[in-house]
SERO-4910 file (N, C-alpha, C, O; in steps of 0.05 Angstrom, whole numbers):
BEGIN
 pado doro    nc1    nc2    nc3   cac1   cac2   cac3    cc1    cc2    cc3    oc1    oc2    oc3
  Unk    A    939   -752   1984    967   -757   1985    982   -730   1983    976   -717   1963
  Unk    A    999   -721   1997   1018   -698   2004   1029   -700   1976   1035   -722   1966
  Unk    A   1031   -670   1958   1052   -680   1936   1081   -675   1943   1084   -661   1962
  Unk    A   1101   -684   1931   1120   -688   1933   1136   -658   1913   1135   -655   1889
  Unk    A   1150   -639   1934   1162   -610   1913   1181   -628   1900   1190   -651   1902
  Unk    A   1185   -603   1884   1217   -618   1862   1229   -607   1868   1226   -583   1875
  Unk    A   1253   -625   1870   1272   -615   1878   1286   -591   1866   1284   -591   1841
  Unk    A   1303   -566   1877   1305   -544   1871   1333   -550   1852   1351   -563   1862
  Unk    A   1336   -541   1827   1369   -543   1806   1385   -529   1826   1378   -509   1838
  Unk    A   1409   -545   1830   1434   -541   1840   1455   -521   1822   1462   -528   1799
  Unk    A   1462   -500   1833   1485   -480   1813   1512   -500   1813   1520   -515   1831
  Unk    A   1524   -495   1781   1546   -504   1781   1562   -481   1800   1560   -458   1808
  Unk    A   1586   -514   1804   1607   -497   1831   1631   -486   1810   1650   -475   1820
  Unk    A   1630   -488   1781   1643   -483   1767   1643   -460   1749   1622   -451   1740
  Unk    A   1667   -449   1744   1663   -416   1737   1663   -418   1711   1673   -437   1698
  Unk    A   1653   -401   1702   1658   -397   1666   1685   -395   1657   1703   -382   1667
  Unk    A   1688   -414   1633   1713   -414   1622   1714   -402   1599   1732   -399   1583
  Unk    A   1695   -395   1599   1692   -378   1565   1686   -354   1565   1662   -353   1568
  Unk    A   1696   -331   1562   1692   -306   1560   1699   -286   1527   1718   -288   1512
  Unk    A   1682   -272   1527   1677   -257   1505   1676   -230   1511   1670   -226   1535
  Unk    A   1680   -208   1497   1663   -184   1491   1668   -171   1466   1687   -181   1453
  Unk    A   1654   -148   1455   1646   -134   1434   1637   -102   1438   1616    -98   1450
  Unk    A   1644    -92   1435   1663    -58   1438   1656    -44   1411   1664    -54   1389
  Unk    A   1642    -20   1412   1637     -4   1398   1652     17   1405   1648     17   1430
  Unk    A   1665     34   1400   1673     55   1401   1674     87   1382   1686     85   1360
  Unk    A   1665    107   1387   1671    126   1361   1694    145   1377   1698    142   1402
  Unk    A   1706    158   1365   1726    176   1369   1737    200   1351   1731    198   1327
  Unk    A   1746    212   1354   1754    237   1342   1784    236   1320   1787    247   1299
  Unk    A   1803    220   1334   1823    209   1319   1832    185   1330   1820    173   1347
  Unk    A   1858    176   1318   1869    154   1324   1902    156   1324   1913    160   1302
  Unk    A   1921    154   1351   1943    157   1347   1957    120   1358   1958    110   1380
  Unk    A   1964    113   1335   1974     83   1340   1997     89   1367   2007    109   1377
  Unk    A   1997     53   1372   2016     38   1387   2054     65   1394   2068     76   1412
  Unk    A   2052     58   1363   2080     73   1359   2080    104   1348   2096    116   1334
  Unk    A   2061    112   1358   2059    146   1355   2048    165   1332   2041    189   1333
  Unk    A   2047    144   1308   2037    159   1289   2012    171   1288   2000    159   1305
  Unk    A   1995    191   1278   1979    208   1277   1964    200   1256   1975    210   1236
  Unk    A   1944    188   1249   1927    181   1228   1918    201   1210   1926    206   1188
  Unk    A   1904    210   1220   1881    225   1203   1877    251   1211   1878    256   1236
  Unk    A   1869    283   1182   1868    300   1196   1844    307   1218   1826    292   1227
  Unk    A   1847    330   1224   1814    327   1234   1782    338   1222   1772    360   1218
  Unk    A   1775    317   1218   1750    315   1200   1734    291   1207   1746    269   1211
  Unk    A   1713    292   1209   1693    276   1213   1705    259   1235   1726    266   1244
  Unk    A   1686    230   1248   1694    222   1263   1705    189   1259   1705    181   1236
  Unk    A   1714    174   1277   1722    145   1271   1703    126   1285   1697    132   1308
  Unk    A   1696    111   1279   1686     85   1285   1692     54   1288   1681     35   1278
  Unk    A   1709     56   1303   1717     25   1320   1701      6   1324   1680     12   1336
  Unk    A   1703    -22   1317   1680    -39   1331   1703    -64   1326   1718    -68   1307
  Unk    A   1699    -84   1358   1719    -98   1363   1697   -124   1380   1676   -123   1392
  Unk    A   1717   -144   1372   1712   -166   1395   1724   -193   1394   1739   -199   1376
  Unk    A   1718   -206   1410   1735   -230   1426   1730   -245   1438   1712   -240   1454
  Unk    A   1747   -280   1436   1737   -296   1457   1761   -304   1467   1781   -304   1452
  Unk    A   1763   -312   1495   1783   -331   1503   1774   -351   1523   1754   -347   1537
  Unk    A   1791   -375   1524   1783   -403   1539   1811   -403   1559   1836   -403   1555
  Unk    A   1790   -405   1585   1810   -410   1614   1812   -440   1609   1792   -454   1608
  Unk    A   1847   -456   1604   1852   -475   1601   1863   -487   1625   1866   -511   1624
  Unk    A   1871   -476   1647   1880   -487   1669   1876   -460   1688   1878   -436   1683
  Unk    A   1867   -477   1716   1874   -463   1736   1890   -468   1761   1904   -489   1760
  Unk    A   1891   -452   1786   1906   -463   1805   1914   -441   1820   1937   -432   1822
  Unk    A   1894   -433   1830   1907   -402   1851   1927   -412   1873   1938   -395   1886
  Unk    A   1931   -438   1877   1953   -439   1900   1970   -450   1888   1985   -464   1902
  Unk    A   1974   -451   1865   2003   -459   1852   2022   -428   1848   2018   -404   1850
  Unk    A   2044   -445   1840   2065   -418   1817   2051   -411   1789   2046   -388   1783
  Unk    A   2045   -429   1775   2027   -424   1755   1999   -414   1756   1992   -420   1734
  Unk    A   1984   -405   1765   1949   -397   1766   1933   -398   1745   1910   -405   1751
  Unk    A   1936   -393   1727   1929   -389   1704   1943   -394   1683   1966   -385   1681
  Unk    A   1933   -409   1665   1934   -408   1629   1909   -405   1614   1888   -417   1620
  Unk    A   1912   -386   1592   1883   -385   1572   1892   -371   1550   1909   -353   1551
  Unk    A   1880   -381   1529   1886   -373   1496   1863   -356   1490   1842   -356   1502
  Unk    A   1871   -338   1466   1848   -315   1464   1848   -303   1432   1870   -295   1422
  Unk    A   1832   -302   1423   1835   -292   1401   1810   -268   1388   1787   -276   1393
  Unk    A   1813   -244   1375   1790   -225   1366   1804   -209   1342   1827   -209   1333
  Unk    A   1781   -197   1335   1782   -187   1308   1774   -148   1310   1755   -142   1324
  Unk    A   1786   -132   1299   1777    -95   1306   1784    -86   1276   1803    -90   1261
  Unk    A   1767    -76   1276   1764    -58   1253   1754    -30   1252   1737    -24   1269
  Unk    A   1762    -10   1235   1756     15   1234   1754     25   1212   1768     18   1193
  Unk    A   1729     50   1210   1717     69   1191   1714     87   1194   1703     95   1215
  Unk    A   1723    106   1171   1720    140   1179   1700    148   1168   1699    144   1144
  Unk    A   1681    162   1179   1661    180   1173   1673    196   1148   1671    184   1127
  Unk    A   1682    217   1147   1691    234   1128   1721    228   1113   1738    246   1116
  Unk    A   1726    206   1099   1746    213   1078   1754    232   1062   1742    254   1062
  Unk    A   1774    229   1048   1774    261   1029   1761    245    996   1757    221    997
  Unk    A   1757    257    973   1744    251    958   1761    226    938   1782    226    926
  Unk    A   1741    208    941   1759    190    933   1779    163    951   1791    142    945
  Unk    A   1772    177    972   1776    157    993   1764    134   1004   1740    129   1000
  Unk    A   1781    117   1021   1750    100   1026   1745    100   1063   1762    106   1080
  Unk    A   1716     92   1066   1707     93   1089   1722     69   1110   1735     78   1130
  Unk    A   1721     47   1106   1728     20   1120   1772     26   1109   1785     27   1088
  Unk    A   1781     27   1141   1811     43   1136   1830     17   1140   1849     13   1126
  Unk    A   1821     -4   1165   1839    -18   1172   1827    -43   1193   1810    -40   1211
  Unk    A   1835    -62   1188   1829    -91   1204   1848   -105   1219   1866   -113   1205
  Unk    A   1850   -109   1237   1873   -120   1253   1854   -140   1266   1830   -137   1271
  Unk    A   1873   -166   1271   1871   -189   1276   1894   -203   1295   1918   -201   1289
  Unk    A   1883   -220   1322   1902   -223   1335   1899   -250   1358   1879   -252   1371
  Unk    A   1916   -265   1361   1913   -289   1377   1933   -300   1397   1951   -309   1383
  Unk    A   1937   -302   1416   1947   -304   1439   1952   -315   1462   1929   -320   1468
  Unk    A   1968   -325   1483   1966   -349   1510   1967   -320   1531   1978   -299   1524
  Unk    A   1956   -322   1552   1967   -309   1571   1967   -337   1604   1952   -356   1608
  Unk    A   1994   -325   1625   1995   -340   1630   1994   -336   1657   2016   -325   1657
  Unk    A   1989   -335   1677   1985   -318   1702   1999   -336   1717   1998   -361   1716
  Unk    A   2020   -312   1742   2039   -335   1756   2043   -317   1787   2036   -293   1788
  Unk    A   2050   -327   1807   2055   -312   1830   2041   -301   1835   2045   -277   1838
  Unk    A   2012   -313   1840   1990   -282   1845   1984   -259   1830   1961   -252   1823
  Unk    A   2002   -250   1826   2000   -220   1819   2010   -217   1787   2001   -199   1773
  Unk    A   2030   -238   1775   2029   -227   1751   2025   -241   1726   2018   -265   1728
  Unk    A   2029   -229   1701   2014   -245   1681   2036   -246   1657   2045   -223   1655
  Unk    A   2043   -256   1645   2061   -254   1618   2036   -264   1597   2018   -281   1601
  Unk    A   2041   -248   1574   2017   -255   1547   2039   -248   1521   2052   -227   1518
  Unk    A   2038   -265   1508   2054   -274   1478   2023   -271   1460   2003   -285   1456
  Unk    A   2034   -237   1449   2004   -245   1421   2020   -234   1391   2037   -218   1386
  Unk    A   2004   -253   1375   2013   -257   1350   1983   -231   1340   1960   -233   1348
  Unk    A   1997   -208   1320   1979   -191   1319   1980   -179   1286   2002   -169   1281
  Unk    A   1958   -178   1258   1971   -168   1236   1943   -152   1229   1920   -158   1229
  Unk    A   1960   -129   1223   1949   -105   1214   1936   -108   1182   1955   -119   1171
  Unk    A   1925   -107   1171   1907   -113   1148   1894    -86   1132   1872    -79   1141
  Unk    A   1901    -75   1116   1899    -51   1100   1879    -62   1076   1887    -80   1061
  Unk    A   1848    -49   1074   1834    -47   1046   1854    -39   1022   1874    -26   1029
  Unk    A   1851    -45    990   1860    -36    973   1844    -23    950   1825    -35    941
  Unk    A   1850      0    941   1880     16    948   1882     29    969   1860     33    979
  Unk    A   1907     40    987   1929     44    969   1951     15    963   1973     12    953
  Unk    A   1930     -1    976   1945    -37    970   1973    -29    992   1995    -30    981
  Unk    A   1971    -21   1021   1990    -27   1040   1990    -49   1056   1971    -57   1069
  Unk    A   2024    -62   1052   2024    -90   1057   2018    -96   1090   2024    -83   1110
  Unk    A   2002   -126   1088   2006   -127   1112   2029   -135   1133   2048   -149   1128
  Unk    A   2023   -122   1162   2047   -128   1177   2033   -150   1196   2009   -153   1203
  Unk    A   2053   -162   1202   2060   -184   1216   2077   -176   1242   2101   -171   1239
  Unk    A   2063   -174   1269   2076   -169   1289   2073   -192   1308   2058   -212   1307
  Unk    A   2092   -186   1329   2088   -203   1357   2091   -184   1380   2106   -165   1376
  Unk    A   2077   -187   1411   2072   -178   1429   2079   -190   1448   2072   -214   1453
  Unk    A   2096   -173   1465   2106   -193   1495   2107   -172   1523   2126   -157   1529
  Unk    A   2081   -175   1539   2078   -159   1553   2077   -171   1583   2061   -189   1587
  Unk    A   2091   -163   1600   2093   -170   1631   2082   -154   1653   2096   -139   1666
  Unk    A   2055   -156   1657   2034   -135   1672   2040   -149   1706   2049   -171   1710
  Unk    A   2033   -135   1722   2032   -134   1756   2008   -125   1764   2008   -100   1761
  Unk    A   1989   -133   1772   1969   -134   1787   1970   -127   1820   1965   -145   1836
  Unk    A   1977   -103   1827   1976    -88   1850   1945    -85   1870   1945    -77   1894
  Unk    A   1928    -92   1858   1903    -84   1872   1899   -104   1906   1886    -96   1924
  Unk    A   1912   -129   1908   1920   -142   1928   1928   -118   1952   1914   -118   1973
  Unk    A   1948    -99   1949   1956    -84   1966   1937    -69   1984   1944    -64   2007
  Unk    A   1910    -60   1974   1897    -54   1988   1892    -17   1993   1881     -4   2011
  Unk    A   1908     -8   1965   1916     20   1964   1887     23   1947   1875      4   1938
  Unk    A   1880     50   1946   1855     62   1947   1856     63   1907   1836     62   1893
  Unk    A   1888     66   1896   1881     63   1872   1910     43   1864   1933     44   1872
  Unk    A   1896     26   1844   1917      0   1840   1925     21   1817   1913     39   1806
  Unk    A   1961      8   1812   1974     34   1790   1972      3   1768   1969     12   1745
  Unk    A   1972    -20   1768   1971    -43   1753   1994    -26   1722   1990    -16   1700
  Unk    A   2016    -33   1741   2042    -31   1721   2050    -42   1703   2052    -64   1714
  Unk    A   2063    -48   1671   2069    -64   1652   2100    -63   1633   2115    -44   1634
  Unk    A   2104    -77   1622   2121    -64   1598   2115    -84   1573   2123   -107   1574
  Unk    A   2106    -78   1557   2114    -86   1529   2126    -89   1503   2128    -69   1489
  Unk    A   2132   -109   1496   2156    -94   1469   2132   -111   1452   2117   -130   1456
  Unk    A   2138    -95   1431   2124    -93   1397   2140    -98   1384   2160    -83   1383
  Unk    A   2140   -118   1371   2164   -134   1347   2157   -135   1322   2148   -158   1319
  Unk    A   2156   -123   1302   2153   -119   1270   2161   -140   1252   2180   -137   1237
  Unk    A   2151   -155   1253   2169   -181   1235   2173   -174   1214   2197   -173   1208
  Unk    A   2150   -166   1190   2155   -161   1170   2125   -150   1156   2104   -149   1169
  Unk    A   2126   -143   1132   2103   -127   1121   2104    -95   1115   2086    -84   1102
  Unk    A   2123    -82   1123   2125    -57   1125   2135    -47   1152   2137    -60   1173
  Unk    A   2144    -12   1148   2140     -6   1173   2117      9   1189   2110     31   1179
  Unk    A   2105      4   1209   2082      8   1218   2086     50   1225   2067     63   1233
  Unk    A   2104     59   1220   2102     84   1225   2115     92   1203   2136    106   1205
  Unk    A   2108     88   1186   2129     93   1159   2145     96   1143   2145     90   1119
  Unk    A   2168    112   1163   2189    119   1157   2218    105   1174   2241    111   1171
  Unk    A   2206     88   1189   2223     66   1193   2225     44   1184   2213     36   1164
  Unk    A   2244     29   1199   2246     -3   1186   2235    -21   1176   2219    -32   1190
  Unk    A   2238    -31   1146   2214    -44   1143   2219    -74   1150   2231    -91   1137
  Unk    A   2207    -75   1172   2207   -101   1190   2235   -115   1206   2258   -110   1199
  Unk    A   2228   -133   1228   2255   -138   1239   2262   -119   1256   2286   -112   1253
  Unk    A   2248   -105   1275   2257    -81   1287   2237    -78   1317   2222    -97   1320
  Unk    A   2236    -64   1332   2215    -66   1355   2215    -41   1365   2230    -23   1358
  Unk    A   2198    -41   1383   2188    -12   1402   2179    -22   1426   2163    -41   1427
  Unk    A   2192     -7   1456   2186    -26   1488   2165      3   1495   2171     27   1492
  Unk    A   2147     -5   1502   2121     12   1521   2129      9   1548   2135    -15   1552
  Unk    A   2131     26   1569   2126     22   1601   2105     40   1608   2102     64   1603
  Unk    A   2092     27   1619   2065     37   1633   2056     31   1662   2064     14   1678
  Unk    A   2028     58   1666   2013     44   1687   1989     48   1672   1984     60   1651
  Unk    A   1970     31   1693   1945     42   1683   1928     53   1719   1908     39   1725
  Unk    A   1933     70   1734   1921     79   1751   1885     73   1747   1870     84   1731
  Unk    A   1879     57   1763   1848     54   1770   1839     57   1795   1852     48   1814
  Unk    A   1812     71   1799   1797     73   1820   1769     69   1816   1760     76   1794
  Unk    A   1751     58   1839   1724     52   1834   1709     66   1855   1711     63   1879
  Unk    A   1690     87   1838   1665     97   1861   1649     68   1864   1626     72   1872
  Unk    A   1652     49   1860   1624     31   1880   1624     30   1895   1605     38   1907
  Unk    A   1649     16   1911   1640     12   1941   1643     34   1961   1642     27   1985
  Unk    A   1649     62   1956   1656     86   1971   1626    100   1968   1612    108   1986
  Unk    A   1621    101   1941   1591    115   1941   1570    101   1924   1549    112   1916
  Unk    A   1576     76   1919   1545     57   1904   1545     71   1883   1524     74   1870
  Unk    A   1572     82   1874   1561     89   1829   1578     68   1823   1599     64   1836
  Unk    A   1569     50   1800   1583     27   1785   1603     46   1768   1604     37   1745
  Unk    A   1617     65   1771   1640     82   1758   1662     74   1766   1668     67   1789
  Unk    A   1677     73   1743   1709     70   1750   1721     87   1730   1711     93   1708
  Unk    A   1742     94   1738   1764    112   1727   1799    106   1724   1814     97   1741
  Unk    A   1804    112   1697   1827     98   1694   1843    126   1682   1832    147   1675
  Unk    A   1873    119   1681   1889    137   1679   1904    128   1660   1926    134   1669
  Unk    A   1909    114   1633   1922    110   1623   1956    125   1617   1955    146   1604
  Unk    A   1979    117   1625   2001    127   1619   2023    114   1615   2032     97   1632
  Unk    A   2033    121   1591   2061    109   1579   2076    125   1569   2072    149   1567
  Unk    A   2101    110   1560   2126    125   1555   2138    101   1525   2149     80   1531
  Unk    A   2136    107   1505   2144     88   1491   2179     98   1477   2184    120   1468
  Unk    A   2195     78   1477   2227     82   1459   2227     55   1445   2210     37   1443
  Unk    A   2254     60   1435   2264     36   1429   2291     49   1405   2301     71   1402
  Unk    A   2295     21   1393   2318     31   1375   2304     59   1356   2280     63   1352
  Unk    A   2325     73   1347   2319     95   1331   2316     93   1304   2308    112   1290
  Unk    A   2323     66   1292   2313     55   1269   2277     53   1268   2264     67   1252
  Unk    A   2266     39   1283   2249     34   1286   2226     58   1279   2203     54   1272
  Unk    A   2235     75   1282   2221    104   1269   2228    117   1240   2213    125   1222
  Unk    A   2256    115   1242   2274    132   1221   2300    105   1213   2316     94   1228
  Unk    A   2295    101   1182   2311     86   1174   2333     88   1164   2350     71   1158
  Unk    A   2330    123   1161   2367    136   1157   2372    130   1135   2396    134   1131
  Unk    A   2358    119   1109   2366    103   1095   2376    118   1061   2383    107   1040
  Unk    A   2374    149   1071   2371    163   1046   2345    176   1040   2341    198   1032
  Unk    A   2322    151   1047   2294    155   1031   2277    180   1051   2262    197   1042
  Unk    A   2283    177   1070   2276    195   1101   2282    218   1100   2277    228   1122
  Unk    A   2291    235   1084   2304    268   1080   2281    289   1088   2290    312   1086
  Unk    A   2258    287   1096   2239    290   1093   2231    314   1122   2208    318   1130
  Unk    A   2242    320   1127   2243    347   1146   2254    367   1148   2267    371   1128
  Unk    A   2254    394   1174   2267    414   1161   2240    428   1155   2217    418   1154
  Unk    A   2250    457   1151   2227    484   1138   2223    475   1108   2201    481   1100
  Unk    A   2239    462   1091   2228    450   1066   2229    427   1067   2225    416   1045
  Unk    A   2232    413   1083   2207    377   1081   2236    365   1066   2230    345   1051
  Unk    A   2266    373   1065   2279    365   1040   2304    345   1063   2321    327   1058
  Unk    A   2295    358   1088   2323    351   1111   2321    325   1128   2301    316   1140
  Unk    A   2355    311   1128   2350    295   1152   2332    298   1161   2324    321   1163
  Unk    A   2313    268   1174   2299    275   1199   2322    270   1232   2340    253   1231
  Unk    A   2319    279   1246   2343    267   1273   2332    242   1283   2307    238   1282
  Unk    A   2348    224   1294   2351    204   1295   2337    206   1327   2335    228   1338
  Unk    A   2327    181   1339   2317    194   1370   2308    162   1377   2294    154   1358
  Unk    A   2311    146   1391   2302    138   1404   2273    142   1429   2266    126   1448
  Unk    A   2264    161   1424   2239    162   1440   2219    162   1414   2228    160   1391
  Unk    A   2197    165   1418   2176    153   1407   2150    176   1418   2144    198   1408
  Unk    A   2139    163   1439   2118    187   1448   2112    188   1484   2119    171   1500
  Unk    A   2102    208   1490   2097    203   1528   2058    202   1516   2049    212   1496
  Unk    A   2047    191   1532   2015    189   1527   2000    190   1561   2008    175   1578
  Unk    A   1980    208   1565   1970    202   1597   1936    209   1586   1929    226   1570
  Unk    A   1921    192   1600   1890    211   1590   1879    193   1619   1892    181   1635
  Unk    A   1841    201   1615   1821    204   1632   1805    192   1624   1790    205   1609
  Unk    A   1799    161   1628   1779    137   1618   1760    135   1635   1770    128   1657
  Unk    A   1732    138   1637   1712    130   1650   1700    113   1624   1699    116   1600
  Unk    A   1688     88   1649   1668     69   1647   1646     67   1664   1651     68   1687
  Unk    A   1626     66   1659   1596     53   1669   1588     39   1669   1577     33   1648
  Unk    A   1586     20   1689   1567    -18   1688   1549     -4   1692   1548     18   1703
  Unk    A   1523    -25   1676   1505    -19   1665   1485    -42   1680   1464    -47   1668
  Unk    A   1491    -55   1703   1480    -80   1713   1452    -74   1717   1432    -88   1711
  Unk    A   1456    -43   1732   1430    -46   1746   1408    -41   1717   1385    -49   1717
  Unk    A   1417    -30   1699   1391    -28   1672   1381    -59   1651   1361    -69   1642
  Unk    A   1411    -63   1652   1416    -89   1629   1423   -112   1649   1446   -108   1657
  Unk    A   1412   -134   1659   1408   -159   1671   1437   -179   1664   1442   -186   1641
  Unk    A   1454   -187   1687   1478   -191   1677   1479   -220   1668   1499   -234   1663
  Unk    A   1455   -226   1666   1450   -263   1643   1451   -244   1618   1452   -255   1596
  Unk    A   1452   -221   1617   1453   -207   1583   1486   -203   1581   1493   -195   1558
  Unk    A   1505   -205   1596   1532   -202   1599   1540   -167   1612   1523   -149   1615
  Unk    A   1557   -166   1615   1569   -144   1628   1568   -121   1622   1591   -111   1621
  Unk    A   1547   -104   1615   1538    -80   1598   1559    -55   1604   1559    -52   1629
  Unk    A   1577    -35   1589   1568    -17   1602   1573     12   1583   1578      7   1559
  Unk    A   1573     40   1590   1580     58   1569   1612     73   1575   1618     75   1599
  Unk    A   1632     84   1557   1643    102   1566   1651    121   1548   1641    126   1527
  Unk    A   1678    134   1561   1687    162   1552   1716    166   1561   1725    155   1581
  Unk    A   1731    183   1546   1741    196   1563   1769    215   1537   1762    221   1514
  Unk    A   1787    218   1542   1803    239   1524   1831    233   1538   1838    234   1562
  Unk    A   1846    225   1512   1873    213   1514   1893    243   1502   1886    260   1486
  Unk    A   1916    241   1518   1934    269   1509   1958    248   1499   1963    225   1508
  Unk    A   1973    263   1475   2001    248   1465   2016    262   1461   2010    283   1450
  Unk    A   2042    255   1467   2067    286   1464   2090    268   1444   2103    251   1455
  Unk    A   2092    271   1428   2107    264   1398   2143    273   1405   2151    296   1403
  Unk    A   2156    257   1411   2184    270   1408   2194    264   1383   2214    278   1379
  Unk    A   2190    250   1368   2198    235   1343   2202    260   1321   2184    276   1317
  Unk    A   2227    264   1309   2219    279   1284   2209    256   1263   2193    265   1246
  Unk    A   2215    233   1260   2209    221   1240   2174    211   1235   2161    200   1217
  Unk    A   2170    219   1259   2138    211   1265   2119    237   1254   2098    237   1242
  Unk    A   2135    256   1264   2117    283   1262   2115    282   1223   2095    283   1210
  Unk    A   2147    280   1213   2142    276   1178   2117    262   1165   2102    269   1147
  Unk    A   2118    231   1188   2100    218   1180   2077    230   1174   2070    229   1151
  Unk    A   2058    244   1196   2039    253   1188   2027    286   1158   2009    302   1155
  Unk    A   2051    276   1146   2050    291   1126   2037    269   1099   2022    275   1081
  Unk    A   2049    243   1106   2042    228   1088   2011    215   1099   1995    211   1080
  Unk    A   2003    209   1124   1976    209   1134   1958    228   1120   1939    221   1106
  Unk    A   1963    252   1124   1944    270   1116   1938    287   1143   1921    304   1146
  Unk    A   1953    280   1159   1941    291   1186   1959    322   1190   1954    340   1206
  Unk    A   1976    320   1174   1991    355   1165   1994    360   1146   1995    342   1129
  Unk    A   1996    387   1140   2011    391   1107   2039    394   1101   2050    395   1079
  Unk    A   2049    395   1128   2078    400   1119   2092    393   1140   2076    388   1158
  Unk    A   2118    388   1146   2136    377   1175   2133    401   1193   2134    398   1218
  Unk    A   2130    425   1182   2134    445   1205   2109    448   1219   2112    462   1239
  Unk    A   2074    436   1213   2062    447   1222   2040    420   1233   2016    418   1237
  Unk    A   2063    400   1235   2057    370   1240   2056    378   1274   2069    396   1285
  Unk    A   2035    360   1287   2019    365   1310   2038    342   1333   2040    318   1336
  Unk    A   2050    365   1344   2071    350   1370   2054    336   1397   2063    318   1411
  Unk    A   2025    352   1403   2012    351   1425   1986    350   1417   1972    369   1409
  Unk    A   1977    322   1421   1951    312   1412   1924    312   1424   1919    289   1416
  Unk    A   1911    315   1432   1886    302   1438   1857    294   1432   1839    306   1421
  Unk    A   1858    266   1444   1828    251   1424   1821    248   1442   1833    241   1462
  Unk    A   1789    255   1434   1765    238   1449   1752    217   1445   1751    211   1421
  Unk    A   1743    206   1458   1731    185   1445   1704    164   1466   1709    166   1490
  Unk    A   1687    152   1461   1674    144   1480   1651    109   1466   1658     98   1445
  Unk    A   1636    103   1476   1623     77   1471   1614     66   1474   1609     85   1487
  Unk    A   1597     42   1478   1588     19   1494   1598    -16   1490   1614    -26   1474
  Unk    A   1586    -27   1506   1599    -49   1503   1586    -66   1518   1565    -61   1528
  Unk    A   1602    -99   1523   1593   -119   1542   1619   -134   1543   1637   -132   1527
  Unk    A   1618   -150   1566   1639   -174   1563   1619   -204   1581   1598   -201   1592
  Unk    A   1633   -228   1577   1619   -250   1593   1645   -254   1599   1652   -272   1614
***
């Protein structure tokens, strides 16, 4: 009797709704959202991050295309503290809808709070995120600029750059992020990104004027000036998929690198980093930054 094959498993026609990844990163420094300057330079930092989110609706031929909620957890540690310090610096935690509409763009509402070890027992902040990104790569130009703006809203907990408002206050980012891919021009899984922004907002939001801020000047004793700008930021991000080594049923492997530049207009920011540790004094506080930094990773 002929045997009878089995029949061959059919692929779902259905895409993954669940996506994750987990991000190692080390780096040289860390200059936050809103410009401040962490740490001096000594030893290195160690980032490790990750996340899930669930695609809850779709519909590429609607006005709506997308809805999905998302939520992850990042934390960071410095190799070299000063004595008496501690290694594990800061935890941020964060959850979110994003909502994709017209093809091309995306609005995302994320609820985000910064979380400080104790001591020095710094409170936590409580922020919100409202960012409106454009997805250009449709056009068919050799590098998509994938344009944005976001505002950062401080609810309460402190102020995230120190010497501003404590809470109730915001800061708007405009950006691109310029990307291009060697794969399909020369078969390297490389891509290259350009990170650049321009961040302002109210002049409170840095400097709270409040009396307590005197803190600049050749003796650290003076007004700081009031300013509405914040910082200009542009750097040089490479990534590596890692498909062809690591098997993509293992998820989306890959390594990178690259060195971010920051130009500080803020006097009240530059003070700040007196209280960081990242200067000793306002006059010799670091206007023009640059970190390196690099990593591995995956996503599903």
């Amino acid at each position: 009797m002929p045997a009878k094959a089995k029949p061959m498993p059919v692929a779902s026609s259905f895409p993954l709704d669940v996506h994750g990844f987990a991000d190692y990163t080390i780096a040289g420094n860390r200059v936050t959202g809103g410009g401040l300057l962490l740490y001096p330079t000594r030893g290195s930092l160690s980032q490790v991050s990750g996340g899930l989110s669930l695609d809850l609706y779709k519909d590429p031929a609607g006005f709506i295309n997308s809805v999905s909620v998302y939520g992850g957890v990042w934390s960071e540690y410095w190799s070299s503290p000063p004595v008496g310090g501690r290694v594990w610096q800061e935890m941020d935690m964060w959850a979110g809808m994003t909502v994709g509409f017209a093809k091309s763009w995306k609005f995302t509402a994320e609820h985000v709070q910064f979380h400080f070890p104790s001591p020095p027992g710094i409170p936590t902040a409580y922020n919100y995120v409202f960012t409106l990104a454009y997805d250009d790569s449709a056009w068919g130009l050799p590098v998509a600029f994938n344009p944005y703006v976001s505002v950062f809203y401080n609810a309460s907990g402190g102020s995230t750059v120190v010497f501003g408002k404590t809470g109730k206050t915001y800061r708007v980012t405009v950006g691109v992020a310029p990307s291009f891919s060697l794969a399909k021009s020369a078969g390297i899984p490389l891509t290259f990104t350009i990170p650049t922004s321009y961040v302002f907002g109210p002049s409170d939001f840095w400097n709270r004027a409040d009396g307590t801020t005197n803190v600049c000047g050749t003796t650290g004793l003076s007004p700081c000036a009031t300013s509405s700008s914040g910082m200009f930021s542009t750097g040089l991000q490479a990534k590596y998929a890692l498909g062809a080594v690591i098997p993509p049923r293992l998820g989306n492997w890959y390594v990178k690198g690259g060195v971010q530049y920051y130009h500080i207009f803020n006097d009240a920011l530059l003070a700040a980093q007196v209280v960081t540790g990242a200067a000793t004094t306002f006059t010799n506080a670091k206007k023009d930054i640059a970190v390196w930094s690099g990593g591995v990773g995956f996503s599903f």
